[in-house]
C-alpha positions, -999 to +999 in steps of 0.1 A: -209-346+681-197-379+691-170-389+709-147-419+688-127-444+702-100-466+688-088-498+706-050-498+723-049-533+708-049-510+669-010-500+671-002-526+641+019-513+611+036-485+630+005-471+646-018-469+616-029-504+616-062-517+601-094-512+629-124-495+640-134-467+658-166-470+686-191-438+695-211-449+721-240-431+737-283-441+731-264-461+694-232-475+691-218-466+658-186-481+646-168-471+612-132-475+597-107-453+616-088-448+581-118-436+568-130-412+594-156-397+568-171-431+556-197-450+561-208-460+598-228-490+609-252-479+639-264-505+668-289-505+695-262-500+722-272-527+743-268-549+711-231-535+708-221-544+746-237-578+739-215-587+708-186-569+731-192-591+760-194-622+740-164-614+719-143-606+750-158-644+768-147-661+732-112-650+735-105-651+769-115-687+767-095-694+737-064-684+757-074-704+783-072-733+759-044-728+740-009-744+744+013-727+766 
């Protein structure tokens, strides 16, 4: 059974804010935590820390270029 895992940065609306849950292991699957019976997209899981890695580089250097 796998293990899911929901983002500290998924606290909107009270705690029950709109986001995804992650099971990682051999596949990363990812599915709606509000919908914990749904649908789930699966990933190779080196495909998933690629997108993650890239994500996390996007943002960090869109705060680096933002106004302070």
């Amino acid at each position: 059974m796998p293990v899911w895992r929901k983002s500290g940065f998924s606290t909107g609306n009270g705690g029950d804010g709109d986001c995804v849950e992650v099971a990682l292991s051999s596949v990363a699957r990812v599915r709606d935590s509000k919908n914990a019976t749904g649908p789930q997209l699966s990933f190779p899981a080196a495909r998933w820390r690629s997108f993650t890695q890239a994500a996390s580089s996007s943002d960090n250097a869109s705060r680096r270029n933002s106004p302070a």
